[in-house]
N, CA, C and O of each residue as an XYZ file, in Angstrom:
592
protein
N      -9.209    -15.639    -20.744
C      -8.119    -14.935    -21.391
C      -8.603    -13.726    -22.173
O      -7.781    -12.995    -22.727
N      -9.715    -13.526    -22.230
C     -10.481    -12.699    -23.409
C      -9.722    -10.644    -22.600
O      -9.283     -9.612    -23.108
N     -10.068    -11.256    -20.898
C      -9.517    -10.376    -20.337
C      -8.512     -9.899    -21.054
O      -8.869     -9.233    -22.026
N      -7.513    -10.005    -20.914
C      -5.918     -9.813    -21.319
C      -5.887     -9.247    -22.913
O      -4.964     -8.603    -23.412
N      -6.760     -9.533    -23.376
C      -6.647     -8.996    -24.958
C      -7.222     -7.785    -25.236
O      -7.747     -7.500    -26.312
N      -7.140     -7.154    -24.393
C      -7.757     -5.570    -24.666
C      -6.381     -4.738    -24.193
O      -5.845     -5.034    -23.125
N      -5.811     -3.623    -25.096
C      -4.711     -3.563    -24.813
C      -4.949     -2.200    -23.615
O      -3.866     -1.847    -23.147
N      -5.748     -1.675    -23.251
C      -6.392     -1.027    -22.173
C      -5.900     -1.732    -20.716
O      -5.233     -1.289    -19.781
N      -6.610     -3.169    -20.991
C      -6.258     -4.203    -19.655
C      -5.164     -4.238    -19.505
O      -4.888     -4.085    -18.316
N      -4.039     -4.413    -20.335
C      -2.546     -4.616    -20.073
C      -1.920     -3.261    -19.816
O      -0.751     -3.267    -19.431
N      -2.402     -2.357    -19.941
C      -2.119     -0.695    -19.426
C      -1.823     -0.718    -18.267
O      -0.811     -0.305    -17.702
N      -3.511     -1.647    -17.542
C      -3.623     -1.833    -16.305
C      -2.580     -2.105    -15.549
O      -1.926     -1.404    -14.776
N      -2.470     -3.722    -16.016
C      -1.465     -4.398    -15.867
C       0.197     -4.393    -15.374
O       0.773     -4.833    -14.379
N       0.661     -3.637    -16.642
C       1.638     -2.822    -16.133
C       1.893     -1.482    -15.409
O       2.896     -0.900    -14.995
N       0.695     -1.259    -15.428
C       0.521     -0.160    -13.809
C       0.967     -0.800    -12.398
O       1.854     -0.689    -11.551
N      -0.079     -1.460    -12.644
C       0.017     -2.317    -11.057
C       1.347     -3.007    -11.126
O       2.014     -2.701    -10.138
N       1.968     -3.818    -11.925
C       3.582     -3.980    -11.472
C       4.028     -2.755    -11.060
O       4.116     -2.576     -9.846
N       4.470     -1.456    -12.164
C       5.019     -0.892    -11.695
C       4.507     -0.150    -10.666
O       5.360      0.738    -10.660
N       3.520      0.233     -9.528
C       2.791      0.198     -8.531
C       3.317     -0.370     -7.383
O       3.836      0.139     -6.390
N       3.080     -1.564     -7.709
C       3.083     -2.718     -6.696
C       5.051     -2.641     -5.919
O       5.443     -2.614     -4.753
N       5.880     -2.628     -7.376
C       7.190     -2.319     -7.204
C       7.652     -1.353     -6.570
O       8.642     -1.312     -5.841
N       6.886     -0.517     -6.863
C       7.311      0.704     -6.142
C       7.038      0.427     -4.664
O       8.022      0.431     -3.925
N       5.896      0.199     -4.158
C       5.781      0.095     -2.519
C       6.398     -0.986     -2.180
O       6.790     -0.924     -1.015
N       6.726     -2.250     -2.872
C       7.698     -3.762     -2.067
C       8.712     -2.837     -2.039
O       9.241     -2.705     -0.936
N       9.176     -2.093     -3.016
C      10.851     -1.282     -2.763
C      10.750     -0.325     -1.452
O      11.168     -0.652     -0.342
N      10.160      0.840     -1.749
C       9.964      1.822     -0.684
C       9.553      0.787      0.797
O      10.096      1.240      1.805
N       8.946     -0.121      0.980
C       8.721     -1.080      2.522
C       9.992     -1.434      2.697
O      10.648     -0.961      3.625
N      10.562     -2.418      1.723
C      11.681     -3.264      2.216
C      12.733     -1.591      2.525
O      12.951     -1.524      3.734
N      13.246     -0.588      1.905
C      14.336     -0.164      2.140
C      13.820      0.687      3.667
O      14.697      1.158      4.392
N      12.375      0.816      4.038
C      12.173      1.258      5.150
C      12.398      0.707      6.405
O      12.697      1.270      7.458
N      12.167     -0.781      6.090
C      12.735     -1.701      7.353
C      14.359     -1.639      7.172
O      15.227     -1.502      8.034
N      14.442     -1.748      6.140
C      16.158     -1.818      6.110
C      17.098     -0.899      7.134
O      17.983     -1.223      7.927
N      16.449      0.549      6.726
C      16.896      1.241      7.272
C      16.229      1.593      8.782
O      16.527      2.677      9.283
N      15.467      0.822      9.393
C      15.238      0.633     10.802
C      15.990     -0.225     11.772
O      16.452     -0.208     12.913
N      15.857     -1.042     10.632
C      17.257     -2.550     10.685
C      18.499     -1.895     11.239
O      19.151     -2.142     12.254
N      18.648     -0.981     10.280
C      20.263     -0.245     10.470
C      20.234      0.876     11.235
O      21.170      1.607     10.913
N      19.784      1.187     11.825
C      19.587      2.520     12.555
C      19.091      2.292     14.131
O      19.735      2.619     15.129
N      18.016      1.764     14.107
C      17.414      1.348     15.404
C      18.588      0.712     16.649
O      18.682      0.855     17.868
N      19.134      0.188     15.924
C      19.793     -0.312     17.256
C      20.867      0.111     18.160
O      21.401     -0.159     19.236
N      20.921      1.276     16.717
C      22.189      2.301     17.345
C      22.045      3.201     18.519
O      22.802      3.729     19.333
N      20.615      3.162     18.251
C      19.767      4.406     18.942
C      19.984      3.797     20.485
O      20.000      2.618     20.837
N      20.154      5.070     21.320
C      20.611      4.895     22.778
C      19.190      5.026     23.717
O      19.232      4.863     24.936
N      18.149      5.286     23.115
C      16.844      5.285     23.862
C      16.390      3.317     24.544
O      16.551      2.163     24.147
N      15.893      3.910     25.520
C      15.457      2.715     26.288
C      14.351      2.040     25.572
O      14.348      2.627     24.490
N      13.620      1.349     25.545
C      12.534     -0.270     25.064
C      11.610      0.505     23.989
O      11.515      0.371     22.769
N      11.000      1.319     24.851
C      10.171      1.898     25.011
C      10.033      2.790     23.406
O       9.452      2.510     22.357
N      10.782      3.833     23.796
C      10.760      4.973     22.798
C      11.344      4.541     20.972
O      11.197      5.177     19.928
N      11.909      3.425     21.205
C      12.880      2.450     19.721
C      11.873      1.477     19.472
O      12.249      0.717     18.579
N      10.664      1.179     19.939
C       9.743      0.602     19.892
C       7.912      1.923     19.026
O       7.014      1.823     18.190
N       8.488      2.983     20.111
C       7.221      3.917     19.360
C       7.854      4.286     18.029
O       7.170      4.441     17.017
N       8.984      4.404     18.048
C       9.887      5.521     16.584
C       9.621      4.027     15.702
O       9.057      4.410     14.678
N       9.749      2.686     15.634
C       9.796      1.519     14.948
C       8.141      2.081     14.152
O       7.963      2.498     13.007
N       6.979      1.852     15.448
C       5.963      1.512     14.686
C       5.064      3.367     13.984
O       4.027      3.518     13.338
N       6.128      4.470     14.542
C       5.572      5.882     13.983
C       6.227      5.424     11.968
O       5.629      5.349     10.894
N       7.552      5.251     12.352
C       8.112      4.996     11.120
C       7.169      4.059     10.084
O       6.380      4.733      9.422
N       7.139      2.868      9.888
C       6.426      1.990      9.488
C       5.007      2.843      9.139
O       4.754      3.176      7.980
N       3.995      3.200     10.414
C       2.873      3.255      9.712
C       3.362      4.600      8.405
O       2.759      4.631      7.332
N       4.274      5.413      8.660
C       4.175      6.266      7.288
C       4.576      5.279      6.279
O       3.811      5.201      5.318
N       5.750      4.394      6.277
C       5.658      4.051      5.439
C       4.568      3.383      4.505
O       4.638      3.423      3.276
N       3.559      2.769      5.211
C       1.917      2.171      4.737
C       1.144      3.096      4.239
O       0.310      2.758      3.400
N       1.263      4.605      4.688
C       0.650      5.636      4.431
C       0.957      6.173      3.472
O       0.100      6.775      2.825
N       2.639      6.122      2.950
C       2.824      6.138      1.471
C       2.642      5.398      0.650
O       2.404      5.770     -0.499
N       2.709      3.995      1.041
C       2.410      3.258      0.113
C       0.601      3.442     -0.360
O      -0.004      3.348     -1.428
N       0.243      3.710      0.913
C      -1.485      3.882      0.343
C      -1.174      5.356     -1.186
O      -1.267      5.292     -2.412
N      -0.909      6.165     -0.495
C      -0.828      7.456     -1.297
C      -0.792      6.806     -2.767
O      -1.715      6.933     -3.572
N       0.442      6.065     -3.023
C       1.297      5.515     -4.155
C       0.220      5.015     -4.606
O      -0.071      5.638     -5.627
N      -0.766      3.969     -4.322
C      -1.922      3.550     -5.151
C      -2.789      4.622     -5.508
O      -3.334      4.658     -6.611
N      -2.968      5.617     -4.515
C      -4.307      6.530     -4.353
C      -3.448      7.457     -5.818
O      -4.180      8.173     -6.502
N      -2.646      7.409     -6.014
C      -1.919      8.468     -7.206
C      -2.486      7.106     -8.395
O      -3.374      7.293     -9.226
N      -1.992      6.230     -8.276
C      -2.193      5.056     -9.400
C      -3.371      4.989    -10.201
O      -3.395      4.980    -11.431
N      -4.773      4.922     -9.086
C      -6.136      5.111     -9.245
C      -6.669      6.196    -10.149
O      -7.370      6.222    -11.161
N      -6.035      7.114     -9.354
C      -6.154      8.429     -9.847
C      -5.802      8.718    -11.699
O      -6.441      8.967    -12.721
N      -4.575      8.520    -11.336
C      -4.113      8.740    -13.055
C      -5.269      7.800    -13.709
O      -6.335      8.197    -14.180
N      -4.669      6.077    -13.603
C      -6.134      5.459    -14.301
C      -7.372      5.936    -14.576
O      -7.994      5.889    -15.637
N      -7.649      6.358    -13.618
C      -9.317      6.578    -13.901
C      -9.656      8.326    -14.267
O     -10.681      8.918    -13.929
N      -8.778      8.772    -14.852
C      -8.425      9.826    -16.049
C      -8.946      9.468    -17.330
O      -9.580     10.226    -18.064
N      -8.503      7.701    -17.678
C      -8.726      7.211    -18.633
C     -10.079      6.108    -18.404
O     -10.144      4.977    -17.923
N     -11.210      7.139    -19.064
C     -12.345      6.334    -18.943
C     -12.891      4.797    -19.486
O     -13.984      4.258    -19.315
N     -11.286      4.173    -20.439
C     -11.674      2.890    -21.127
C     -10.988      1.893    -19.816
O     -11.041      0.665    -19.865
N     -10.490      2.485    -18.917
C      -9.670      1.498    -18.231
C     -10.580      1.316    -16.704
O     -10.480      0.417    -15.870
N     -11.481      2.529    -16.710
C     -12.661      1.929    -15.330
C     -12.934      3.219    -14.852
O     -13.056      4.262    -15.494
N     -13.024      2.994    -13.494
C     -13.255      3.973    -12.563
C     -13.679      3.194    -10.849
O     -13.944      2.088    -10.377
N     -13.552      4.302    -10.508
C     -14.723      3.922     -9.054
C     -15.933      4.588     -8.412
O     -16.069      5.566     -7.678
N     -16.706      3.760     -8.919
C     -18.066      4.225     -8.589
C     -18.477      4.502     -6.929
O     -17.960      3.692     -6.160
N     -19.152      5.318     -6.443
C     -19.871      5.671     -5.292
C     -18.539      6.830     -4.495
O     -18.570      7.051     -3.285
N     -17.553      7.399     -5.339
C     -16.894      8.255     -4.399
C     -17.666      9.831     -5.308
O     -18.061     10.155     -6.428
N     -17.540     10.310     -4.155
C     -18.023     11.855     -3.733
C     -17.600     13.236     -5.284
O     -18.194     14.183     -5.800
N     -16.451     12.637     -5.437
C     -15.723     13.288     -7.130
C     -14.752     12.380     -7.256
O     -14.587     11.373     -6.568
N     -14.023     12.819     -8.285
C     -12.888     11.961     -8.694
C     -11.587     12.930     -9.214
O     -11.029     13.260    -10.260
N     -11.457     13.253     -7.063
C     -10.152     13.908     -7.168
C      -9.255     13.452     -6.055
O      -9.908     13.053     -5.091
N      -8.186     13.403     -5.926
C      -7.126     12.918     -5.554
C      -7.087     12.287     -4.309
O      -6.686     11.152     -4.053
N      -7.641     13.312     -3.406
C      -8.121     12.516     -1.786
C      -9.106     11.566     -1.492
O      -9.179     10.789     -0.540
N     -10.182     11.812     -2.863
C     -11.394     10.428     -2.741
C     -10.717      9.005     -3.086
O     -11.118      7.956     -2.583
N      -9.672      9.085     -3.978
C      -9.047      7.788     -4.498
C      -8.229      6.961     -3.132
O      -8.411      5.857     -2.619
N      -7.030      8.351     -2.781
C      -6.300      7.645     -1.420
C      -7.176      7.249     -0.217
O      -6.705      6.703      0.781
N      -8.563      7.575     -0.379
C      -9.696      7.274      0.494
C      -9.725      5.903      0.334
O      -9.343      5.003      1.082
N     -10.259      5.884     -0.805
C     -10.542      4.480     -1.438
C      -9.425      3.310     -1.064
O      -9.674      2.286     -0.427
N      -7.908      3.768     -1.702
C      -6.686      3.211     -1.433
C      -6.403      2.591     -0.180
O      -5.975      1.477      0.122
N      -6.739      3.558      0.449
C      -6.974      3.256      2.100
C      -7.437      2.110      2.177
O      -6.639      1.190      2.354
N      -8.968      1.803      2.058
C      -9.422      0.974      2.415
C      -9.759     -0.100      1.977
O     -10.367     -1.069      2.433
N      -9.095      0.279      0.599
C      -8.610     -1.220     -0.353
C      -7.584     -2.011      0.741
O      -7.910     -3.029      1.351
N      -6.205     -1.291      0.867
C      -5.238     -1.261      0.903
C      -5.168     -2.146      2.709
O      -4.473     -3.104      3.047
N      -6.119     -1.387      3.488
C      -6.272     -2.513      4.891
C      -7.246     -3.535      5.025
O      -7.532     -4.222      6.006
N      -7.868     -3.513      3.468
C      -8.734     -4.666      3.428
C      -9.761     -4.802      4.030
O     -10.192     -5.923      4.298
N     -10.576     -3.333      4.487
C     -11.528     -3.338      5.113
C     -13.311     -2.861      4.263
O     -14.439     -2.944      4.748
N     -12.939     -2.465      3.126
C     -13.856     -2.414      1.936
C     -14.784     -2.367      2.540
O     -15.278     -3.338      3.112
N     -15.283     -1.086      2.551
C     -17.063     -0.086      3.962
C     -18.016     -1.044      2.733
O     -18.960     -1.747      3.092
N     -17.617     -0.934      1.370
C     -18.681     -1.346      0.301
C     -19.479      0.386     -0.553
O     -20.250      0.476     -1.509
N     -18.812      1.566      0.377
C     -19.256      2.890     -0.336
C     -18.857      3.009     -1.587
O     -19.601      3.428     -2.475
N     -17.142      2.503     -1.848
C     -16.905      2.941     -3.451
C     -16.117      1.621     -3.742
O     -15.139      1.181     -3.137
N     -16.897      1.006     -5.007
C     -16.843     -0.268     -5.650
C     -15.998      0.198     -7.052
O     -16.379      1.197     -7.663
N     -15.096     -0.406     -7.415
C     -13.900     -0.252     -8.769
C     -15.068     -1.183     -9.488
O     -15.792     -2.055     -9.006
N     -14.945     -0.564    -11.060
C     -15.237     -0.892    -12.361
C     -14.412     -1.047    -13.199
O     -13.382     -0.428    -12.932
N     -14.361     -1.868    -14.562
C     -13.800     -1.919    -15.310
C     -12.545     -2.424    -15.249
O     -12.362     -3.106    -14.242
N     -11.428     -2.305    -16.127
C      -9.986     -3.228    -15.847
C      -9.429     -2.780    -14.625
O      -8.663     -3.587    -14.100
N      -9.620     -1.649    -13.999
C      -9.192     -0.971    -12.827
C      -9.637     -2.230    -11.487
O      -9.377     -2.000    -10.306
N      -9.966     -2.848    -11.707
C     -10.644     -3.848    -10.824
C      -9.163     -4.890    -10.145
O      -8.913     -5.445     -9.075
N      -8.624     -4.763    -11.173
C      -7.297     -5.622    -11.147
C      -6.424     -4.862    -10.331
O      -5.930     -5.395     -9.338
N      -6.098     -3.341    -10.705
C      -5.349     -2.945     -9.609
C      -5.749     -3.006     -7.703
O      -5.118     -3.213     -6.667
N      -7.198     -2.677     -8.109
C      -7.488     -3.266     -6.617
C      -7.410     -4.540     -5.799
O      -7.066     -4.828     -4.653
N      -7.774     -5.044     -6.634
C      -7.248     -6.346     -6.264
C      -5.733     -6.817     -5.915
O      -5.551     -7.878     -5.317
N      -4.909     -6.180     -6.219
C      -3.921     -6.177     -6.215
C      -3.367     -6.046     -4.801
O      -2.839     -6.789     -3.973
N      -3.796     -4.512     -4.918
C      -3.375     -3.700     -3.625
C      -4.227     -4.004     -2.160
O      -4.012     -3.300     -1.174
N      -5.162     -5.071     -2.135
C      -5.655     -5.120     -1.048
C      -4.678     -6.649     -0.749
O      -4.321     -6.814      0.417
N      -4.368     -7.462     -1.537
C      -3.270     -8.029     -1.434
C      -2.118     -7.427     -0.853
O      -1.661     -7.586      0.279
N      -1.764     -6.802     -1.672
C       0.114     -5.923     -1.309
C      -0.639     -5.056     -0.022
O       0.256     -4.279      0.312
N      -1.615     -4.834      0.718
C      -2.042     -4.225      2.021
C      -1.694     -5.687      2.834
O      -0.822     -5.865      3.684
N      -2.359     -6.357      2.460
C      -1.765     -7.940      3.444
C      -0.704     -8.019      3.510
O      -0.160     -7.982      4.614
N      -0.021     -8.153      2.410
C       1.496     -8.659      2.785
C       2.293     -7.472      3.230
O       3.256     -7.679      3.967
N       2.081     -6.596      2.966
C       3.063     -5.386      3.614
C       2.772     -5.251      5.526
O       3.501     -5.081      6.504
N       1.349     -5.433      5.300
C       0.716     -5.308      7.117
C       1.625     -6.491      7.409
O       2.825     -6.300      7.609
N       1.161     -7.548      7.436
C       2.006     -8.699      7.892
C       3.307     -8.827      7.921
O       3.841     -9.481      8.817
N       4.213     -8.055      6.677
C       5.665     -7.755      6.818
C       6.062     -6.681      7.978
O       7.247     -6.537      8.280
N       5.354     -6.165      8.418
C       5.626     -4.775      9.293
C       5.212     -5.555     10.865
O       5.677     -5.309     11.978
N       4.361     -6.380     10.532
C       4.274     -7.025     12.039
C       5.018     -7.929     12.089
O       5.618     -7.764     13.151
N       5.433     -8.923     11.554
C       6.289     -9.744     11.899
C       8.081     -8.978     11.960
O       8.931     -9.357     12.765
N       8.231     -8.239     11.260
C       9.456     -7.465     11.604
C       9.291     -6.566     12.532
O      10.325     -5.960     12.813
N       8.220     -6.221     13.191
C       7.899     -5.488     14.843
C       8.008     -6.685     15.634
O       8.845     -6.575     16.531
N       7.451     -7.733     15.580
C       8.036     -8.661     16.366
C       9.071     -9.062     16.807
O       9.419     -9.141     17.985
N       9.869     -9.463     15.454
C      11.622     -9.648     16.017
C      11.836     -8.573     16.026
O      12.429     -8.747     14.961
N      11.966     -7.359     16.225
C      12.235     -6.358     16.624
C      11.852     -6.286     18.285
O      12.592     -5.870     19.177
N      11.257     -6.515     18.345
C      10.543     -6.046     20.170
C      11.543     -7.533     20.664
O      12.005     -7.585     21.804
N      11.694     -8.258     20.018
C      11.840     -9.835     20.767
C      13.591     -9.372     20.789
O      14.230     -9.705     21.787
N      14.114     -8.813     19.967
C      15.541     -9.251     20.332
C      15.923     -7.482     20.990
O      17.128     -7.269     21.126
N      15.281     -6.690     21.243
C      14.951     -5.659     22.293
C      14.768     -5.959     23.823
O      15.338     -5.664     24.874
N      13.507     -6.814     23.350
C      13.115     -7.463     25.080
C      13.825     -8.440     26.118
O      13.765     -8.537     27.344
N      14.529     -9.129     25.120
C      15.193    -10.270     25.393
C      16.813    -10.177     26.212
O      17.452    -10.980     26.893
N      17.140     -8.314     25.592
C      18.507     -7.906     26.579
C      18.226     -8.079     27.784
O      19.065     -7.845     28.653
């Protein structure tokens, strides 16, 4: 608990909610509106299937951004961390980072320090569940497509 008592850490903290909120909102209203749109669309299997998964990956690509901005601001503030082994610490090295927090593939080049550790952690989580929300809603998507 010693964590939590630095009021720096809870900065964190409520970063990453409001973070985290922001991309469950921006995903869910993106399927929503694929939900609602897609089926209207008069294109054959094929092309309502590429526009499904062009759509989606931006949406992942903002959501990366949305952390890579998160990081960024944080690690402005040198009591709350940083990330060590990137190149500078400007805007495209972070969504770098975000990136590869974010698909959970961590090269091991740039390692988070300090309370900032928590937002990563976070977001390589919310990279799971958002990947996995986007495939399983490409699934029933292709399935009740394929199935006419």
């Amino acid at each position: 608990m010693a964590y939590l008592s630095n009021l720096d850490n809870w900065l964190v903290v409520l970063a990453t909610i409001a973070i985290v909120s922001i991309c469950v909102g921006l995903h869910y209203e993106v399927l929503s509106l694929c939900n609602r749109y897609l089926p209207t669309l008069s294109y054959r299997r094929r092309p309502r299937v590429l526009i499904l998964i062009c759509v989606v990956l931006l949406a992942h690509i903002a959501e990366i951004w949305v952390f890579g901005a998160g990081f960024y601001l944080l690690a402005g503030n040198e009591a709350l961390g940083g990330v060590v082994g990137l190149p500078t610490a400007d805007l495209p090295d972070f969504v770098y980072f975000s990136a590869i927090t974010y698909a959970t593939v961590g090269f091991g080049d740039a390692v988070p320090v300090g309370a900032i550790r928590f937002l990563a952690g976070v977001e390589a989580l919310t990279g799971f569940v958002m990947i996995t929300w986007s495939a399983s809603y490409t699934f029933l998507e292709m399935q009740r497509d394929w199935s006419r």
